[in-house]
N, C-alpha and C positions, 0 to 999 in steps of 0.2 A: 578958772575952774572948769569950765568950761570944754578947750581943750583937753584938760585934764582925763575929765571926765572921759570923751570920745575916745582918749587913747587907751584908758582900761576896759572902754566897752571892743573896742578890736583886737586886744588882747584876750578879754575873755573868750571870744569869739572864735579869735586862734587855737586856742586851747581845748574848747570845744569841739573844734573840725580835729586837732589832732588828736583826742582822743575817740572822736567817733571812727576814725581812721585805723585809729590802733587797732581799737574793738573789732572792727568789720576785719581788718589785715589778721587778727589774732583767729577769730571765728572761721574766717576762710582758709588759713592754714593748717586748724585743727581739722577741717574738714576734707585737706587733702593729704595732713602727713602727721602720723602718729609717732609723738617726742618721747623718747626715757631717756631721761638723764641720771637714772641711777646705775649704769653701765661699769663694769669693771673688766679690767682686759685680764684672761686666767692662760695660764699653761698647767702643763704635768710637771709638777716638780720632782727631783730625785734627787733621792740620798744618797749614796754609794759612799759603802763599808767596808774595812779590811776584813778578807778573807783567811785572815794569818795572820798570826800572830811575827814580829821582826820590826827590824828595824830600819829606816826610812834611808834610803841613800838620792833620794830624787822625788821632789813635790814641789810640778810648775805654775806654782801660786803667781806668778807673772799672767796666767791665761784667765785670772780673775776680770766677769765681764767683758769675755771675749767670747768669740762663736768657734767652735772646734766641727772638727769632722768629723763622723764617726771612726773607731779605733784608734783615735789621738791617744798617745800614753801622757796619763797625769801624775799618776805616785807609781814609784817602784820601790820595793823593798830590798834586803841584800839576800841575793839569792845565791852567793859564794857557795855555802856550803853544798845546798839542793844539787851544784852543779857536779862538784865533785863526785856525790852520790852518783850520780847520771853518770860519769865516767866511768867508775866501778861497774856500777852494772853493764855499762857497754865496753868493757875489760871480760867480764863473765861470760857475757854471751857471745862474747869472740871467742874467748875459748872450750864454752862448751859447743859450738858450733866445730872447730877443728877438730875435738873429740869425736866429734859426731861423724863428721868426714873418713878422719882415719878408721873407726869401726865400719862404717860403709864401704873404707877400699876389701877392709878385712872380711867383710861376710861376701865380697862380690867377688874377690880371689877362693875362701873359702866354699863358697857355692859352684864356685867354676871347677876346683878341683874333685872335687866333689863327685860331681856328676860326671867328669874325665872318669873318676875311680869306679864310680857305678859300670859304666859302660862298659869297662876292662872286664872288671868281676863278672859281670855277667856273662860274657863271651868266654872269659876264663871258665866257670864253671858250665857254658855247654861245654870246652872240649874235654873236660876234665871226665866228664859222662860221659862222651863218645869212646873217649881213651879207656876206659870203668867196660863199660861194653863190650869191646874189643878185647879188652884184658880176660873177661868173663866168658866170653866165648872161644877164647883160644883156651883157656884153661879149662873148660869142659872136655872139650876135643883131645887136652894132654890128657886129663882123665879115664875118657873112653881109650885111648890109646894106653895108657898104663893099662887100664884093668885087661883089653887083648894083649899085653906083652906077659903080661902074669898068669894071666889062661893058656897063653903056649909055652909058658915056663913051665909049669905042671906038666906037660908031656914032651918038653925035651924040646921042641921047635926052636926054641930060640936058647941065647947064650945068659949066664946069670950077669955079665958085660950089662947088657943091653938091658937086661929087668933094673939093673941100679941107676943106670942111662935115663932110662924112662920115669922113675921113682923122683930120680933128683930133677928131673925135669919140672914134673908136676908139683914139685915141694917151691922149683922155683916159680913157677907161676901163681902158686897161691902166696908166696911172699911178695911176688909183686904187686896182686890184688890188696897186700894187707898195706905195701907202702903206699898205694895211691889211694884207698882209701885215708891213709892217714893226713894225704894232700889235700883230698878233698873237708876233713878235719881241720886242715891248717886254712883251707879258703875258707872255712865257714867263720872261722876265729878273724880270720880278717876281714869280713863282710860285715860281724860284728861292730870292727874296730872304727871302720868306715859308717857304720850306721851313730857310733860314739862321734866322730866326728861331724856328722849330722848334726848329732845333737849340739857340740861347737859352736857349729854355724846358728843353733838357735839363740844359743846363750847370750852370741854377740849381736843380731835382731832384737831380741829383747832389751838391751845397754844401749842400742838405737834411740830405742823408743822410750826409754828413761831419760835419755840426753835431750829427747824431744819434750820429753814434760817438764825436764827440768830448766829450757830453753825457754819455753812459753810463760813458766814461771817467771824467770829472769825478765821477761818483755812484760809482763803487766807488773815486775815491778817498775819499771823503766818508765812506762806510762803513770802509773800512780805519782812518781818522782816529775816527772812531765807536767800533768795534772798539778802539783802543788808548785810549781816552778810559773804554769801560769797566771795562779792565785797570786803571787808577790808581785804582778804587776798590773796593773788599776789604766783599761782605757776608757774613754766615752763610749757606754752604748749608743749611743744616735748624735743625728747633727743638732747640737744644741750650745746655749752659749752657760759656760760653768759660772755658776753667781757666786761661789765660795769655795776657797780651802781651806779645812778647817786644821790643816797637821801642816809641819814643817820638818826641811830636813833633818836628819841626826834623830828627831823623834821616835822614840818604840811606843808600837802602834799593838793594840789586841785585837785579837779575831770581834767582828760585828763593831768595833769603834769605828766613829763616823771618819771620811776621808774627805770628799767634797761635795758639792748640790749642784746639781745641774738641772733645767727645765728642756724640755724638747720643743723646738723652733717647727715643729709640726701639726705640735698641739698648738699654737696660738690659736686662741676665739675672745670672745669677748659674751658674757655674758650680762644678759638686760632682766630686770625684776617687773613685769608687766601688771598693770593689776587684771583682776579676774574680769572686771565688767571689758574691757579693749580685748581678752582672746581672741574673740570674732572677728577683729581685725587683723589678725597674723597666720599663717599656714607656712608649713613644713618647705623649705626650699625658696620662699619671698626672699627678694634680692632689699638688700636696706643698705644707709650710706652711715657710716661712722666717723666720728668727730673724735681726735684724742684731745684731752683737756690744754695738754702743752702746744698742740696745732690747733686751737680754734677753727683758722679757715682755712682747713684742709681738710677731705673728707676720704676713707678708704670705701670701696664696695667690699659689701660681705654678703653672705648668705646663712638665713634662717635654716641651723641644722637640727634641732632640737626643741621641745618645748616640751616642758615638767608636766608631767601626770598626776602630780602630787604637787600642793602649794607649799611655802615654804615653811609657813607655820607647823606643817606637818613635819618638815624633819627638820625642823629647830627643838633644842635638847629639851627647851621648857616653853611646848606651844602657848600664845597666847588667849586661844579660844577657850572657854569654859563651857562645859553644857551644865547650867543651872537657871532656877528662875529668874536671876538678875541679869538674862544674858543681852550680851550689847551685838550688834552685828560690827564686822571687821571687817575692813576690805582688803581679801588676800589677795598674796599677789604669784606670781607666779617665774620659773627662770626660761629665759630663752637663751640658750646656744647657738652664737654668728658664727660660723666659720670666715675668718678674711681672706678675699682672695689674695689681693697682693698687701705684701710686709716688708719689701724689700726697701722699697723707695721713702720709709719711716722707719724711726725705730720706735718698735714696737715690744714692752716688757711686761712682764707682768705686774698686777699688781698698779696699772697705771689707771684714771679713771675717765672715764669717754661717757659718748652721749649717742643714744642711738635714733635716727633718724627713720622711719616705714614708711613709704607712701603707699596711701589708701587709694 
C-alpha cells in the first residue's frame, strides 16, 4: 500500500507541474501572440452570364477547378449567322467605296475640264472684245467716209459708182458688227452651258458625300455586328481558377442566364473575426502568420489590410443587440482583412477555414 501510495502521490505531483506548465506556457503565449481561429479564407467570386441569346457550340467544362489566364475562351456560342452578316456588310462597303472612287475620278476629270474651259472662254471672250472694237471703229470710219462720199455726190465730185461703193460698204460693216455680236451671244450661251456643267461637277461632289454617309453607315453597322459577334464568346476576365460550369454543349442559352463562376486568384485574403476588447492589439499593415486547417503545420505570412469600422452585429440582417431595459452587454466582434503574400506554394481556396496567428 504503501508503494502504492508513493506512486499516486508522484503522479499527482506530475500532473500538477504539467499543468502548472501548461497555464504559465498558455499565459505567456497569450501575452506574446494573439490567436483567431475563427478565420475564413474569401476571394471575389464571379458569375459570368450570357450576353445572347444562341446556342452553345463550345463549353470547357474540363477547366472546372482549374486556374485560367486571363482571356482564356470558356463558352462560345454559334455565331454562323453574325458572320455572314459581317460579310454582307463588308460586300457593301466595298462597293459603295468603288462607287465613291469612280465619282471622284469623275468630278477630278470634270473639274479639270472645267477650268481647261474656263480659261479658253475667258481669253475667248477678250479677243472677241478686241475684234467688237476694231469692228466698231473701222465701221465708224466707213460711216464718216460714206457720209463725205454723199456730200460730194450732191455736187458732182464723185461718181454714183462710188456713192453705192461706199453705201454697201458701210451696210457691210454693220452686218459684220451684227454677226459678231451674235458670237459674242453664242459665247455667252456657252459660258452659260459651262457654268451648267459646274453645276455637274457639284451634283457628282454631293453623291461623294452621300457615298460617304452611306459608307460610315455601313461601318457602324459592321461594328455593331462586330460588337454582337464578341458577345457569343465568354472569356475569363482575370487570372482566376473557374469553380463551375454551369451550361453544356448543344445547350440554348438566354441573354443574363448563368455560364460559369469564377473567383479571382488576386483577391485571395483571409478574413479573421476579432473581438472588440483585442483591437488595440492589431494595426493596419501588422504582418501575421496563417495556418490553413488541412496544413496545420504549415504557416503562410500575410498582412493586415483592413479592419471593419463597423462590427458585425451591425451588418448582420437581424442584429443581436437590443437597446432596452433588459439589456445584456455582447461582446462584438469585429473583421480583419489579410492580405497573403504568397499562395503559390499552397493551395489556397475559398471558403477554406484557417487560423490566424499576431504577434504582439
Amino acid at each position: 500500500m504503501s508503494s502504492l501510495s508513493k506512486r499516486n502521490q508522484a503522479l499527482a505531483v506530475f500532473i500538477f507541474i504539467l499543468i502548472t506548465m501548461t497555464t504559465v506556457w498558455a499565459v505567456a503565449y497569450s501575452r506574446l501572440y494573439l490567436t483567431i481561429d475563427n478565420a475564413r479564407v474569401s476571394a471575389d467570386l464571379v458569375t459570368i452570364r450570357s450576353e445572347s441569346d444562341g446556342r452553345i457550340v463550345m463549353a470547357n467544362a474540363a477547366l472546372r477547378s482549374e486556374r485560367v489566364p486571363k482571356g482564356q475562351q470558356i463558352i462560345a456560342l454559334d455565331a454562323r449567322e453574325i458572320r455572314l452578316q459581317i460579310q454582307v456588310a463588308d460586300a457593301e462597303i466595298a462597293q459603295i467605296e468603288a462607287e465613291k472612287q469612280l465619282n471622284q475620278q469623275r468630278y477630278e476629270v470634270a473639274i479639270a475640264n472645267n477650268k481647261e474651259q474656263a480659261t479658253q472662254f475667258i481669253w475667248q471672250q477678250e479677243l472677241l472684245n478686241r475684234e467688237l472694237a476694231l469692228k466698231q471703229e473701222s465701221t465708224r470710219l466707213q460711216m464718216e467716209k460714206t457720209d463725205n462720199i454723199q456730200d460730194l455726190a450732191t455736187t458732182a465730185a464723185v461718181s454714183r459708182q462710188d456713192k453705192l461703193t461706199a453705201q454697201s460698204a458701210l451696210q457691210q460693216a454693220l452686218l459684220d458688227i451684227d454677226i459678231h455680236q451674235a458670237r459674242i451671244a453664242e459665247h455667252a450661251v456657252n459660258q452659260a452651258l459651262l457654268s451648267n456643267e459646274k453645276r455637274q461637277a457639284d451634283l457628282i461632289l454631293h453623291e461623294i458625300s452621300r457615298l460617304e454617309s452611306q459608307k460610315q453607315a455601313a461601318q457602324a453597322q459592321r461594328a455593331l455586328l462586330e460588337y454582337q459577334l464578341e458577345k457569343l464568346t465568354s472569356s475569363a476576365p482575370f487570372d482566376g481558377v473557374i469553380d463551375e460550369v454551369f451550361v453544356r454543349h448543344g445547350e440554348y442559352v438566354e441573354e443574363g442566364q448563368r455560364l460559369y463562376m469564377m473567383h479571382d486568384l488576386n483577391s485571395l485574403k483571409v478574413e479573421a473575426n476579432i473581438l472588440e476588447s483585442d483591437l488595440g492589439k492589431v494595426h493596419l499593415g501588422q504582418q501575421v502568420d496563417v495556418q490553413l486547417s488541412y496544413q496545420p503545420g504549415q504557416t503562410i505570412s500575410g498582412v493586415i489590410t483592413r479592419i471593419a469600422s463597423v462590427s458585425n452585429d451591425k451588418l448582420a440582417l437581424i442584429p443581436t443587440s437590443q437597446m432596452s431595459s433588459d439589456f445584456v452587454r455582447v461582446k462584438q466582434r469585429f473583421t480583419l482583412d489579410i492580405k497573403l503574400d504568397n499562395t503559390t506554394s499552397a493551395m489556397v481556396a475559398p471558403g477554406m477555414m484557417s487560423t490566424v496567428i499576431v504577434p504582439l
